[in-house]
DOMARKE-707813 format. One record per residue (C-alpha): y negated, x, z; residue in three letters; chain; residue number from 1. Coordinates in Angstrom, 3 decimals. Example, Ala and Ser with C-alpha at 12.3 -4.5 7.8 and 13.67 -1.06 7.14 Angstrom:
// residues 2
- north; east; up; rest; kette; nr
- 4.500; 12.300; 7.800; ALA; A; 1;
- 1.060; 13.670; 7.140; SER; A; 2;
END
This chain:
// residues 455
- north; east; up; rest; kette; nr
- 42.025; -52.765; 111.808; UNK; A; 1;
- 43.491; -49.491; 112.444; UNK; A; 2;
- 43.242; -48.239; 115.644; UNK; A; 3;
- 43.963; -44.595; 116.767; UNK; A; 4;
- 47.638; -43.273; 117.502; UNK; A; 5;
- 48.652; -43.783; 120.366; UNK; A; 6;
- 50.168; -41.065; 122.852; UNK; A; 7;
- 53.669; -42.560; 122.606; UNK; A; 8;
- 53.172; -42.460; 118.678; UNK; A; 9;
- 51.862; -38.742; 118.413; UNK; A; 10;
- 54.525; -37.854; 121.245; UNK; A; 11;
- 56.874; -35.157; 119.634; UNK; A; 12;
- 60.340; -34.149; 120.817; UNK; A; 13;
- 61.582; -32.559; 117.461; UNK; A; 14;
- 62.257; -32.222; 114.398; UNK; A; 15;
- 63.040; -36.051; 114.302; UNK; A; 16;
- 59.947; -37.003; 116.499; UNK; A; 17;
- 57.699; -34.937; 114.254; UNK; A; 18;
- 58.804; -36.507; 111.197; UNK; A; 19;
- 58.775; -40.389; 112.506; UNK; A; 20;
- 54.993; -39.224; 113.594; UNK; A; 21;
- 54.513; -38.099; 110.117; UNK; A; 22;
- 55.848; -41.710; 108.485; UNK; A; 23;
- 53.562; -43.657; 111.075; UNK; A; 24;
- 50.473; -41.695; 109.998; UNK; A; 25;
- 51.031; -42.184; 106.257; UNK; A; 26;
- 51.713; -45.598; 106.879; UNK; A; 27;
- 48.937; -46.410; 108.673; UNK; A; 28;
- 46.717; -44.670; 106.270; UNK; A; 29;
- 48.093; -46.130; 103.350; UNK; A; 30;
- 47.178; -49.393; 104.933; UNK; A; 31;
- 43.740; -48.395; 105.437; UNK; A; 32;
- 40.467; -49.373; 104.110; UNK; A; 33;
- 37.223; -47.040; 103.689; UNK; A; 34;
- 33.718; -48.046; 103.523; UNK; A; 35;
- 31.512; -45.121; 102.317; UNK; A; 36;
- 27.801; -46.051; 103.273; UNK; A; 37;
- 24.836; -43.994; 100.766; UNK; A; 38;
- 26.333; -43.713; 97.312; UNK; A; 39;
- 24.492; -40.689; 96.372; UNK; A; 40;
- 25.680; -37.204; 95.421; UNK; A; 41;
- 27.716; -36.954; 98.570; UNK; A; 42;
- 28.924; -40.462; 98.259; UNK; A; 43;
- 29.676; -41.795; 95.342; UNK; A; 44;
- 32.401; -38.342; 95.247; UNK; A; 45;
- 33.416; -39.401; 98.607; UNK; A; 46;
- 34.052; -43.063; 97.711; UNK; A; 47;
- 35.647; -42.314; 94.278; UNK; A; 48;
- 38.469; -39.374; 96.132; UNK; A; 49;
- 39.507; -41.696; 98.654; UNK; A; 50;
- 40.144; -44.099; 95.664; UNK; A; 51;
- 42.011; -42.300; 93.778; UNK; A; 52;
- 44.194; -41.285; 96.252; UNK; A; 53;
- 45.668; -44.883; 96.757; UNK; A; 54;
- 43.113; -45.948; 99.121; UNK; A; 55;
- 41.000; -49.900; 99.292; UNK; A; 56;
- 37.656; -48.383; 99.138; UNK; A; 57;
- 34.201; -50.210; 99.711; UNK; A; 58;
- 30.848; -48.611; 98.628; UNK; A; 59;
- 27.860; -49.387; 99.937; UNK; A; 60;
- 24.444; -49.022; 98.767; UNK; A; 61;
- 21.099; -50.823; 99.534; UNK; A; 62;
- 20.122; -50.111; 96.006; UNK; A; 63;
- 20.912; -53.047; 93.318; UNK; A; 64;
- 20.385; -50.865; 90.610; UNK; A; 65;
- 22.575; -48.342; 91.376; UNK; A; 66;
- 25.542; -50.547; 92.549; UNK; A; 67;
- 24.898; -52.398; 89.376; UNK; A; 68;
- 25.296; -49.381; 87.614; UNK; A; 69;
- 28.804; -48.066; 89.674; UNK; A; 70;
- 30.046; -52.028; 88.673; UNK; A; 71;
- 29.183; -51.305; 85.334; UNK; A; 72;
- 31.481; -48.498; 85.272; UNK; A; 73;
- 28.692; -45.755; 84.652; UNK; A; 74;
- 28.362; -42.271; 86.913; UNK; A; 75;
- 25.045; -42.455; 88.539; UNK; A; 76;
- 25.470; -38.800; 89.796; UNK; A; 77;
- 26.837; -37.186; 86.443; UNK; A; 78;
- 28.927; -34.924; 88.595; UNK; A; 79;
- 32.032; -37.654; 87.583; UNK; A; 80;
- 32.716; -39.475; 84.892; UNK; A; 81;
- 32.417; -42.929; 83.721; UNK; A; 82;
- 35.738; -43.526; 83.793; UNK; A; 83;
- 36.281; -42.100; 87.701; UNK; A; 84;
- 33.699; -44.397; 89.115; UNK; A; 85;
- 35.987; -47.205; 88.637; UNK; A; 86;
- 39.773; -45.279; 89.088; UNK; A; 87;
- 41.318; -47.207; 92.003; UNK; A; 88;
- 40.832; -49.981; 94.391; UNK; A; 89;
- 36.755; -49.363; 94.818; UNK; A; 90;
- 34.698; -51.934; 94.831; UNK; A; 91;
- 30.770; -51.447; 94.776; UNK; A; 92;
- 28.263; -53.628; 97.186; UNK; A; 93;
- 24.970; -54.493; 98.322; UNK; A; 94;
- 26.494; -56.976; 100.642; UNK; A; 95;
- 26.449; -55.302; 104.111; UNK; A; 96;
- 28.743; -57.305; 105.726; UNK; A; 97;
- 31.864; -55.576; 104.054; UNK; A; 98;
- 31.332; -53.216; 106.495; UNK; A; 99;
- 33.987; -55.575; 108.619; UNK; A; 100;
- 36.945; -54.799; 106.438; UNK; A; 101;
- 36.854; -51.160; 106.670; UNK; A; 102;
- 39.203; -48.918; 109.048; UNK; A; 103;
- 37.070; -46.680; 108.445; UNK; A; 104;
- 33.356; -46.522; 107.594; UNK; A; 105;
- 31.937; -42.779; 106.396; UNK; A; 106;
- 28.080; -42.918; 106.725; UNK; A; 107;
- 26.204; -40.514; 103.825; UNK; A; 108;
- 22.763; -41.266; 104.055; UNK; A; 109;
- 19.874; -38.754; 103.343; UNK; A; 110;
- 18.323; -36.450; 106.382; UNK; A; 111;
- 15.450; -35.169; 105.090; UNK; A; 112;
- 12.788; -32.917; 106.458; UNK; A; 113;
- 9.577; -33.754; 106.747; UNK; A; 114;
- 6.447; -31.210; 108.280; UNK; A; 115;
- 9.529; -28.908; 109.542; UNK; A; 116;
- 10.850; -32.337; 111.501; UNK; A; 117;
- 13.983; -33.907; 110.809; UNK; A; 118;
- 13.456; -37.602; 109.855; UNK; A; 119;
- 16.659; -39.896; 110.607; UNK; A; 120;
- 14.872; -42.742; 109.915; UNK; A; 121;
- 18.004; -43.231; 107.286; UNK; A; 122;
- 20.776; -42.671; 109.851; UNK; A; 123;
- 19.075; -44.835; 111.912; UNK; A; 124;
- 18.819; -47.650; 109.937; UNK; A; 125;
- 22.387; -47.265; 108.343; UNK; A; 126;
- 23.436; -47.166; 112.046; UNK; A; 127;
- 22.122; -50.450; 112.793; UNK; A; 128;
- 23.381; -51.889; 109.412; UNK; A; 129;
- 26.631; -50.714; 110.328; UNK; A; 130;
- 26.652; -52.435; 113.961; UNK; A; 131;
- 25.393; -55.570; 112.400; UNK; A; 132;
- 28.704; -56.321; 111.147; UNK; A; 133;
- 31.312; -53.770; 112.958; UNK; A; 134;
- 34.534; -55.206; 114.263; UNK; A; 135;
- 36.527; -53.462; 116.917; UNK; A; 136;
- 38.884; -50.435; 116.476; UNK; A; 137;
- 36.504; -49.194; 113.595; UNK; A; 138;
- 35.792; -45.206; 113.208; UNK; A; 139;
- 32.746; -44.512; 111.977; UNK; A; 140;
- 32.071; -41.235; 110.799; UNK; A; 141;
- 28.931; -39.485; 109.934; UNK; A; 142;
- 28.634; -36.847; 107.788; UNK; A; 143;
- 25.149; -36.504; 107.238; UNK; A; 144;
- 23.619; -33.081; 107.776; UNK; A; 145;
- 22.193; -33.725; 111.659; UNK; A; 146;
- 21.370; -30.996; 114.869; UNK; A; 147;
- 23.797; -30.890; 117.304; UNK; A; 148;
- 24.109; -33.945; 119.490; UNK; A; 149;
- 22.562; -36.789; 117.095; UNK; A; 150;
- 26.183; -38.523; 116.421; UNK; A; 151;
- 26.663; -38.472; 119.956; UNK; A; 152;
- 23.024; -39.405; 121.781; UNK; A; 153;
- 21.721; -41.463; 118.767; UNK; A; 154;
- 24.043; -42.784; 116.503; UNK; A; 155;
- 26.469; -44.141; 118.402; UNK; A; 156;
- 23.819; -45.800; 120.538; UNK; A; 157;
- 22.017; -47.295; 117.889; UNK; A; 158;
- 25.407; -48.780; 116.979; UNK; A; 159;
- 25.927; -49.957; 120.379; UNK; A; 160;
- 22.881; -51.803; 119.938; UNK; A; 161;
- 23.306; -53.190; 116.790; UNK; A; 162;
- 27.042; -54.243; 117.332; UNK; A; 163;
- 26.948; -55.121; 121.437; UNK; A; 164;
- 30.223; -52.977; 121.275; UNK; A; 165;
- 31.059; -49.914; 123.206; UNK; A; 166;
- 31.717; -46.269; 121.728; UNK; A; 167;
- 34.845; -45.212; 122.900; UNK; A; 168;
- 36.252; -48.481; 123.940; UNK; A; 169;
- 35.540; -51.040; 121.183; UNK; A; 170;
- 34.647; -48.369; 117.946; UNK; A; 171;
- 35.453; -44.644; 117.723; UNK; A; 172;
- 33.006; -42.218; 116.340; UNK; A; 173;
- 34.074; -39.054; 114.967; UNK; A; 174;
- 31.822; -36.142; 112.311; UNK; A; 175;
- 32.478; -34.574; 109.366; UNK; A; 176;
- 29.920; -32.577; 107.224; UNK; A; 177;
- 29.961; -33.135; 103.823; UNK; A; 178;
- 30.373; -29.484; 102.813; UNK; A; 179;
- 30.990; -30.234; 98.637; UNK; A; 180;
- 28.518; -28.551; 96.605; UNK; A; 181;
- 26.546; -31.286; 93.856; UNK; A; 182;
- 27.437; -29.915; 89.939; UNK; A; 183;
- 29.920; -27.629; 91.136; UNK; A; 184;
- 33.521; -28.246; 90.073; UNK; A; 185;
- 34.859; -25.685; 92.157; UNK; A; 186;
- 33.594; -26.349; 95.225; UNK; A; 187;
- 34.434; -30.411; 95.287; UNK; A; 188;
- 35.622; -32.900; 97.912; UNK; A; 189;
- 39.447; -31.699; 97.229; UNK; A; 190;
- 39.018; -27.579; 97.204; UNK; A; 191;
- 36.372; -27.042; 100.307; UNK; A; 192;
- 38.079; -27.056; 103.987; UNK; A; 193;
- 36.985; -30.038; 105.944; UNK; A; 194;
- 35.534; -30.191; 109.251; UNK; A; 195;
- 36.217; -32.594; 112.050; UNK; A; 196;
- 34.572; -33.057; 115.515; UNK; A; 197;
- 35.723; -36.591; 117.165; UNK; A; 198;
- 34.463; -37.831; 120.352; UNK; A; 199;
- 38.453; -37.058; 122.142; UNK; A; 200;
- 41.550; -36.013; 121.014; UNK; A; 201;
- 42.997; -39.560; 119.214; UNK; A; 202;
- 40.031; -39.781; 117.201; UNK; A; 203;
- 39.906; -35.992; 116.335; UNK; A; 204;
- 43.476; -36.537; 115.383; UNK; A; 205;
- 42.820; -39.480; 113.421; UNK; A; 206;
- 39.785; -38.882; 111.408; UNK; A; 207;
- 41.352; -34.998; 110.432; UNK; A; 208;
- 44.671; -37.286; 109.430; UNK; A; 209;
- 42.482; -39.253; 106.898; UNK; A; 210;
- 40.832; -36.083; 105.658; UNK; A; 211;
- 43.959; -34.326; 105.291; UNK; A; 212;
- 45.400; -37.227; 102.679; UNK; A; 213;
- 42.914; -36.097; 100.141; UNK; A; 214;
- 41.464; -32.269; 101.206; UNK; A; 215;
- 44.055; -29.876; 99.305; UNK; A; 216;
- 42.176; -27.258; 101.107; UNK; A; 217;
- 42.553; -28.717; 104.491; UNK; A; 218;
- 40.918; -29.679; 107.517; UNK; A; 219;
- 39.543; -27.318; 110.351; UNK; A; 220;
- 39.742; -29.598; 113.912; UNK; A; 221;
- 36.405; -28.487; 115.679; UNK; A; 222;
- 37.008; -28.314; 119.342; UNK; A; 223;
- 33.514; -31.222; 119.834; UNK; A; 224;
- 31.439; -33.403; 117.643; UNK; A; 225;
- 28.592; -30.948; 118.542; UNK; A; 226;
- 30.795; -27.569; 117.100; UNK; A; 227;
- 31.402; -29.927; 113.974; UNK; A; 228;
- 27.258; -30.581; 113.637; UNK; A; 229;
- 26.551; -27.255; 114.545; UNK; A; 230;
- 28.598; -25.354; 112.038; UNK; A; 231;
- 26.902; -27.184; 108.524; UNK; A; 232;
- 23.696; -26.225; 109.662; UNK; A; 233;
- 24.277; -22.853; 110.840; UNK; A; 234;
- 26.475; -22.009; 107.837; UNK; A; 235;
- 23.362; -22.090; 105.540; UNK; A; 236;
- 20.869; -20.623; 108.406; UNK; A; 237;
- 23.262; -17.425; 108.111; UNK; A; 238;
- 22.895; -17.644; 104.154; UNK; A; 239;
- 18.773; -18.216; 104.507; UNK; A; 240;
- 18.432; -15.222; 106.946; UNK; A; 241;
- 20.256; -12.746; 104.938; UNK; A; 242;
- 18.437; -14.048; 101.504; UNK; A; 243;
- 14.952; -13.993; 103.093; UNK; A; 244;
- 16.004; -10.125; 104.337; UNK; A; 245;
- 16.584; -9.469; 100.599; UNK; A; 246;
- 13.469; -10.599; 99.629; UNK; A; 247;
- 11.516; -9.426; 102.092; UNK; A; 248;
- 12.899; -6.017; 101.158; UNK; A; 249;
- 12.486; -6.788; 97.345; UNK; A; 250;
- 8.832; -7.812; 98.119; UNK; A; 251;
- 8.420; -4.635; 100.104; UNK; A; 252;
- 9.915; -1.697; 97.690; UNK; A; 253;
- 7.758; -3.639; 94.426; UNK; A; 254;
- 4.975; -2.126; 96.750; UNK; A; 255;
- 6.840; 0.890; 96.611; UNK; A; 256;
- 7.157; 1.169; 92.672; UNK; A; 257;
- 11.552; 1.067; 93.644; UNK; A; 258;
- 13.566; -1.275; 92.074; UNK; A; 259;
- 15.352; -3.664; 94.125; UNK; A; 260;
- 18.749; -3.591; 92.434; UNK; A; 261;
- 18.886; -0.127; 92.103; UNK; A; 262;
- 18.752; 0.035; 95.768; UNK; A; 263;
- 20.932; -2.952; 96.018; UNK; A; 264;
- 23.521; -0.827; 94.071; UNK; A; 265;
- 23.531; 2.133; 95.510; UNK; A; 266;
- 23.757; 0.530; 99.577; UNK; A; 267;
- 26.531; -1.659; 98.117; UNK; A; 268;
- 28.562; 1.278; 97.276; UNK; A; 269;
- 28.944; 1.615; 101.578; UNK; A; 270;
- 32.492; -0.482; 102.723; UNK; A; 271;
- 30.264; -2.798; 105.316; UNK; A; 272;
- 27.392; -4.096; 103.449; UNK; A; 273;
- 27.052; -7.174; 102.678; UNK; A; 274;
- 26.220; -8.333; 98.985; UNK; A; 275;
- 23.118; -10.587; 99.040; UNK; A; 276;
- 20.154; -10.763; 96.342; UNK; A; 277;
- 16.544; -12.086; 96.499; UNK; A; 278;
- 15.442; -14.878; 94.503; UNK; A; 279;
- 13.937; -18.720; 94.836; UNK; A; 280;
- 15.848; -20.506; 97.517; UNK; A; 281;
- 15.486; -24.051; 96.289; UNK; A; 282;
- 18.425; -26.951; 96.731; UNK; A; 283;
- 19.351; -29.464; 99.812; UNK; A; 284;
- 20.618; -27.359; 101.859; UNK; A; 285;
- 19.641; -24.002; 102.276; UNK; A; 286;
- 16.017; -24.746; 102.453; UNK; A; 287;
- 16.700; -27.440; 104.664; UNK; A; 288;
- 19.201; -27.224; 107.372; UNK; A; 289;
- 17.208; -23.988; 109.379; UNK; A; 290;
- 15.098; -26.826; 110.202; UNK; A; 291;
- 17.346; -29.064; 111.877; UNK; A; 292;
- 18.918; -25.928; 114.258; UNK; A; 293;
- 15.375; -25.203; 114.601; UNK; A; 294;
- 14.285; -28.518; 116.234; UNK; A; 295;
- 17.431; -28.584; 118.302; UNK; A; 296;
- 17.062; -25.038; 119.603; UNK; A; 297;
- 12.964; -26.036; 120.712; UNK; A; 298;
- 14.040; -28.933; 123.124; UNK; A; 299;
- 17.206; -26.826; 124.487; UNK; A; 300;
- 14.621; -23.874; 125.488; UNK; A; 301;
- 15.239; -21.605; 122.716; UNK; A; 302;
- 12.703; -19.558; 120.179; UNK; A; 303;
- 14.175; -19.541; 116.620; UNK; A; 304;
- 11.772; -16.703; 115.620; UNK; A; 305;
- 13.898; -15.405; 113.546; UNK; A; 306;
- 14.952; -18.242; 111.333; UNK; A; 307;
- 11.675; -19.910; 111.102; UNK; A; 308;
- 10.686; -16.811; 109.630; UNK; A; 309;
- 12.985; -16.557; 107.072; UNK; A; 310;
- 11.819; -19.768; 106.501; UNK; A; 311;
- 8.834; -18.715; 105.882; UNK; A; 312;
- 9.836; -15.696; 103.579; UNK; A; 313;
- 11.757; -18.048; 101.566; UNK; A; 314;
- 9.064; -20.259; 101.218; UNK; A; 315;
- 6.595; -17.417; 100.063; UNK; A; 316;
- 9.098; -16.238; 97.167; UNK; A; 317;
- 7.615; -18.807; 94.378; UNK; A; 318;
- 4.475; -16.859; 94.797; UNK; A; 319;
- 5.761; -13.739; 94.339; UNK; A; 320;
- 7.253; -14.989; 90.797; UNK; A; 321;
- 3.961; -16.209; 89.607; UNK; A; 322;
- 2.157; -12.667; 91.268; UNK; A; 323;
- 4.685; -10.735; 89.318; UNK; A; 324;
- 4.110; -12.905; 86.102; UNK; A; 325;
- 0.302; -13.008; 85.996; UNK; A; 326;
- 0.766; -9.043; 86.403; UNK; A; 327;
- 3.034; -8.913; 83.918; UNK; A; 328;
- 0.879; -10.493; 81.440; UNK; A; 329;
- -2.022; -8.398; 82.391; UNK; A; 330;
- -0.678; -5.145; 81.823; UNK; A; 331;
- 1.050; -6.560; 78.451; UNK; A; 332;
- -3.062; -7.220; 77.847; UNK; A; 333;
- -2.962; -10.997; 77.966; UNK; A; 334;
- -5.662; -13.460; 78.911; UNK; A; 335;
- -4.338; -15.725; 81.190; UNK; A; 336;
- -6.040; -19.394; 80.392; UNK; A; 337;
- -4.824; -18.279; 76.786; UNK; A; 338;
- -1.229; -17.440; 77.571; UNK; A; 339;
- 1.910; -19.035; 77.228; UNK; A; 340;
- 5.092; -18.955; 78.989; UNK; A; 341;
- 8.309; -20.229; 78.449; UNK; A; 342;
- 10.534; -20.777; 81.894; UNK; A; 343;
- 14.361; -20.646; 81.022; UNK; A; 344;
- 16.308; -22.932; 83.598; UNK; A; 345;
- 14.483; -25.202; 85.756; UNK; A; 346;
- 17.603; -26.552; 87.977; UNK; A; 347;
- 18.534; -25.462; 91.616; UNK; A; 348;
- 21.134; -23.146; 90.824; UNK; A; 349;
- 22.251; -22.043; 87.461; UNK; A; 350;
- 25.024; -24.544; 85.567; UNK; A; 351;
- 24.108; -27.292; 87.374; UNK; A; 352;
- 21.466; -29.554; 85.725; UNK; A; 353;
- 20.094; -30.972; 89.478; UNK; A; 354;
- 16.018; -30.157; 89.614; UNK; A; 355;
- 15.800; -31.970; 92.866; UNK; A; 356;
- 14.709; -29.461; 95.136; UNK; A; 357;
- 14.163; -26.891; 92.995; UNK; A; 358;
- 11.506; -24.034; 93.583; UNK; A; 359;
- 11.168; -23.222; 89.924; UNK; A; 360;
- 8.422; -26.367; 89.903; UNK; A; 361;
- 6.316; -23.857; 92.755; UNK; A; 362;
- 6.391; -20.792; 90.422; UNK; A; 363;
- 5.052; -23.341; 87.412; UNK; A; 364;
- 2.460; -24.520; 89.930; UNK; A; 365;
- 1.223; -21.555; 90.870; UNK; A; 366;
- 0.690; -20.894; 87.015; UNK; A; 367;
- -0.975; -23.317; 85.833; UNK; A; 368;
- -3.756; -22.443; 88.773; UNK; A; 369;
- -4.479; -20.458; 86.308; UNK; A; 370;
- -4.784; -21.871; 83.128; UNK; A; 371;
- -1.098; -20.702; 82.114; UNK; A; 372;
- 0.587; -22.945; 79.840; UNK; A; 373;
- 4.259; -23.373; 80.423; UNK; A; 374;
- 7.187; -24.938; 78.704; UNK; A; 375;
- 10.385; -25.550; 79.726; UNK; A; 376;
- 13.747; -25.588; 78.386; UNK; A; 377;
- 16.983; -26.249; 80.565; UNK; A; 378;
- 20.372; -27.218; 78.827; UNK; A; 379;
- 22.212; -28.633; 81.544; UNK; A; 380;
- 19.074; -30.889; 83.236; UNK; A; 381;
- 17.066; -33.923; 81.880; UNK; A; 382;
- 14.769; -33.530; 79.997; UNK; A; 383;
- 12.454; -36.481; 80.435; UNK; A; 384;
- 13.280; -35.810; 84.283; UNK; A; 385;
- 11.566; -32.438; 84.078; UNK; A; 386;
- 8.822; -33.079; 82.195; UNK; A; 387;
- 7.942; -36.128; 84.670; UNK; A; 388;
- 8.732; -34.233; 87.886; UNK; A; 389;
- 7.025; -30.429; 86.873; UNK; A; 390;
- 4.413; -31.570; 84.594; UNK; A; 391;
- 5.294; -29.809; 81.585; UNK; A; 392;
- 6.856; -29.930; 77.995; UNK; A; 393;
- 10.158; -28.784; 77.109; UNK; A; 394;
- 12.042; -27.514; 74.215; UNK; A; 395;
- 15.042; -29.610; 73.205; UNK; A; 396;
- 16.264; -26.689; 71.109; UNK; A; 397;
- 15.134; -22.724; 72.313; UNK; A; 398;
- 13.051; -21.185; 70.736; UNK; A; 399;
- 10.429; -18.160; 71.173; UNK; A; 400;
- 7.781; -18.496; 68.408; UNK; A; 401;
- 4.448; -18.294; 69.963; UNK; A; 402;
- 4.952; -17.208; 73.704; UNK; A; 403;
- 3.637; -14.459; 75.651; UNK; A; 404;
- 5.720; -14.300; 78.259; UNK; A; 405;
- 9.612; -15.768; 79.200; UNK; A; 406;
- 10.840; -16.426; 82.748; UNK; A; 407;
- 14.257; -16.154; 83.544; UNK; A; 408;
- 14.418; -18.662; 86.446; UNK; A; 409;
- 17.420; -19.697; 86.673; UNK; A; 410;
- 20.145; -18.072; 85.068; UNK; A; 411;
- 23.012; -20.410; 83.228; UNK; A; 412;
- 26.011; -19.143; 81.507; UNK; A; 413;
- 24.322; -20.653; 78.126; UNK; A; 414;
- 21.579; -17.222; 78.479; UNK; A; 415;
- 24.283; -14.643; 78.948; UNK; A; 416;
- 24.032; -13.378; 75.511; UNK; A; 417;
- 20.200; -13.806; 74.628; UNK; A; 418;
- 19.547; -10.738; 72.503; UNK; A; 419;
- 16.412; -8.973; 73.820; UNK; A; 420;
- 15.717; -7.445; 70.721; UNK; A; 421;
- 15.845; -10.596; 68.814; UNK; A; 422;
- 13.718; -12.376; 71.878; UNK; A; 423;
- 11.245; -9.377; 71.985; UNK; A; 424;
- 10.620; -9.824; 68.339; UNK; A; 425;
- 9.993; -13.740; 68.232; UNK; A; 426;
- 7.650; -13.231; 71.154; UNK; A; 427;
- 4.776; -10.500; 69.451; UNK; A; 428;
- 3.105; -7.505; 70.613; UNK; A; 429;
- 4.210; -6.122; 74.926; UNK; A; 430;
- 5.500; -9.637; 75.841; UNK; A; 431;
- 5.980; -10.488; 79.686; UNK; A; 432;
- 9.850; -10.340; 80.763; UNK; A; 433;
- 9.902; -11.809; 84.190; UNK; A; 434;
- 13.673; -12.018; 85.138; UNK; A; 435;
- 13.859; -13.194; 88.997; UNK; A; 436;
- 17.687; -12.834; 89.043; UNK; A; 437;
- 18.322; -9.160; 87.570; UNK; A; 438;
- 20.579; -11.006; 84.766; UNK; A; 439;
- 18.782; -8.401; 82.491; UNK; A; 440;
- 19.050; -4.624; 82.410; UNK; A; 441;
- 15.732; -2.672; 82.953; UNK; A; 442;
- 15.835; -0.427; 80.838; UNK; A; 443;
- 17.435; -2.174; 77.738; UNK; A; 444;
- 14.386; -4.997; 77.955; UNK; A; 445;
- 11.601; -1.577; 78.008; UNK; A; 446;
- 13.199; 0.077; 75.106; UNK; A; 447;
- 12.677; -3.389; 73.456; UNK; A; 448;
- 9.105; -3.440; 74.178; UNK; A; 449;
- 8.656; -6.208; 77.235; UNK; A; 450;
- 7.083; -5.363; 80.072; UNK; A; 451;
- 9.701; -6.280; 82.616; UNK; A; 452;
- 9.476; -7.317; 86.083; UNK; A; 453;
- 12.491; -8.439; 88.260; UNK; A; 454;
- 12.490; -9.681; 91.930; UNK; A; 455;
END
């Protein structure tokens, strides 16, 4: 095993000193083997950037199927590629008890939310599967998406249990938040600054050391474990306030008969305000993570009003798309249990093709209350995965013969240069434009006869 520095080792007296500490930290790392538990989306990217940067890597997953697949060579995340998932030493397991060669062991298991609660019913149990079969001088790092003070008060204990070791003394615990974005090149293990929080300064030291090897863009050394926890969630609490502000103003001038953007335009023009737009807030984060600063802040005392409200905003916005469609049609003199309307982009975010979590599927919903029929078409997600997970067909190829209506939901690069005149003419008679991220200008889709709403 590899245990932390010690204080002679990370002593420094110079140039010289600095330098030997240098050669014993690449040494040791070089020497070192990672276990990444949860082979998902956060994963399987860990698992496969630690191997290709010279590491012995172990991934572990409790589902046959999808360690079957990795073995086979084949992405199961199609944010790699086939021939990444098996660059390097990495070797892919259902067999928990590899967890006793690892140096390291990074836990990635799923957090979900469930009736505004968070559910570690995953950390948990990868907790105690971990302890089964710990040996001492092990760092375990989580980087699941917790509230403050979960690595610290329950899953090191559960560990403790498991293992009948001793945070601290037999096994180090450190977190990281996975901070990569799914689908998104540019935002990937290598190019996003790491995060560490360890529980004192040899396994801070440590854990940031590891990072370092294969972050280009570095790692930030967060002064506690509960800093480290604290910032993930309250990065995308800032970014849900601030979007739930927008479209609670968006919501609030449509009242008003004033354009959103326009207004959006003209405050932008002042040095100090900050650019943010309304729209669906769908994805695994965003929607997600208020929740867990929520629950934390209840026990310590505190009243989130504020982001449990802008929650709530957030959460409303799917039926403001279908509102603004069904009025839409009506004024282009549609009946509704007759109409049909083709959704553009069903994914998250646009140029990704990930559905999971995505709030297009409320705005089709809402529609098909009443009587609406809606088709799909998406180039970047699956299409049998979005007709079994919204309930509707799609197009494999785009086209707008025989709608009375299009939604722009989610806006990929592929829909940058749709020609309204050419759209307006496939559709018939005052078709329904409903374009929830302003992609379109107003007064180019009127001239062209639609009768245009945008959030």
């Amino acid at each position: 095993m590899t245990p932390p520095l010690s204080d002679t080792e990370r002593r420094t007296d110079g140039p010289e000193s600095d330098e030997r500490a240098e050669q014993l930290t690449e040494e040791r790392l070089r020497n070192t083997t990672v276990c990444v538990v949860g082979l998902g989306y956060v994963g399987l990217p860990l698992a496969v950037g630690f191997a290709q940067a010279d590491y012995r890597v172990i991934g572990f997953d409790v589902d046959d199927s999808k360690v079957e697949t990795l073995q086979n060579g084949v992405d199961t995340t199609g944010d790699l590629s086939d021939s990444a998932v098996l660059d390097g030493d990495i070797t892919y397991t259902t067999d928990a008890a590899a967890v006793r060669d690892a140096d390291y062991v990074l836990v990635t298991v799923p957090t979900p939310v469930e009736d505004e609660r968070p559910n570690l019913a995953f950390i948990e149990s990868a907790a105690e599967t971990v302890g089964e079969h710990l040996t001492r001088d092990t760092t375990v790092v989580l980087e699941s998406t917790v509230y403050p003070g979960v690595t610290r008060e329950e899953f090191a204990p559960a560990i403790e249990d498991a293992s009948g070791l001793e945070a601290g003394e037999d096994f180090f615990v450190a977190y990281s938040p996975e901070r990569a974005t799914p689908g998104d090149g540019e935002h990937s293990l290598d190019s996003v600054v790491k995060v560490v929080g360890g529980q004192n300064d040899d396994v801070l030291e440590n854990v940031a050391a590891l990072y370092e090897s294969v972050v280009d863009a570095g790692v930030h050394r967060a002064p506690s474990i509960e800093v480290a926890e604290a910032c993930k969630v309250v990065e995308n609490v800032q970014r849900d306030v601030n979007i739930a502000l927008m479209n609670e103003l968006s919501m609030a001038l449509e009242k008003m008969d004033i354009d959103t953007h326009d207004v959006l335009e003209a405050a932008g023009t002042k040095w100090n305000f900050h650019d943010y737009r309304p729209g669906l807030v769908g994805g695994h984060c965003i929607p997600v993570d208020p929740y867990f600063f929520a629950h934390r802040a209840k026990e310590s005392g505190a009243d989130p009003e504020l982001i449990l409200t802008s929650r709530d905003v957030n959460e409303s916005m799917p039926d403001h798309v279908a509102e603004l469609t069904i009025k839409a049609l009506n004024d282009g003199h549609k009946t509704l249990c007759e109409s049909r309307v083709l959704v553009l982009g069903v994914s998250y975010k646009p140029n990704v093709g990930d559905i999971r979590s995505s709030k297009v599927s409320n705005v089709i919903d809402r529609l098909h209350q009443y009587g609406i029929d809606v088709v799909g078409y998406d180039p970047h997600a699956d299409d049998d995965a979005v007709e079994r997970t919204f309930g509707i067909d799609v197009q494999e190829s785009l086209s707008f013969a025989d709608f009375d209506g299009v939604i722009l939901a989610t806006p990929h690069a592929e829909f940058d240069d749709l020609d309204l005149g050419n759209v307006a003419t496939a559709l018939g008679d005052d078709p329904a434009l409903i374009d929830i991220a302003g992609a379109f200008d107003a007064d180019d889709a009127t001239d062209h006869g639609f009768v245009y709403r945008r959030v």
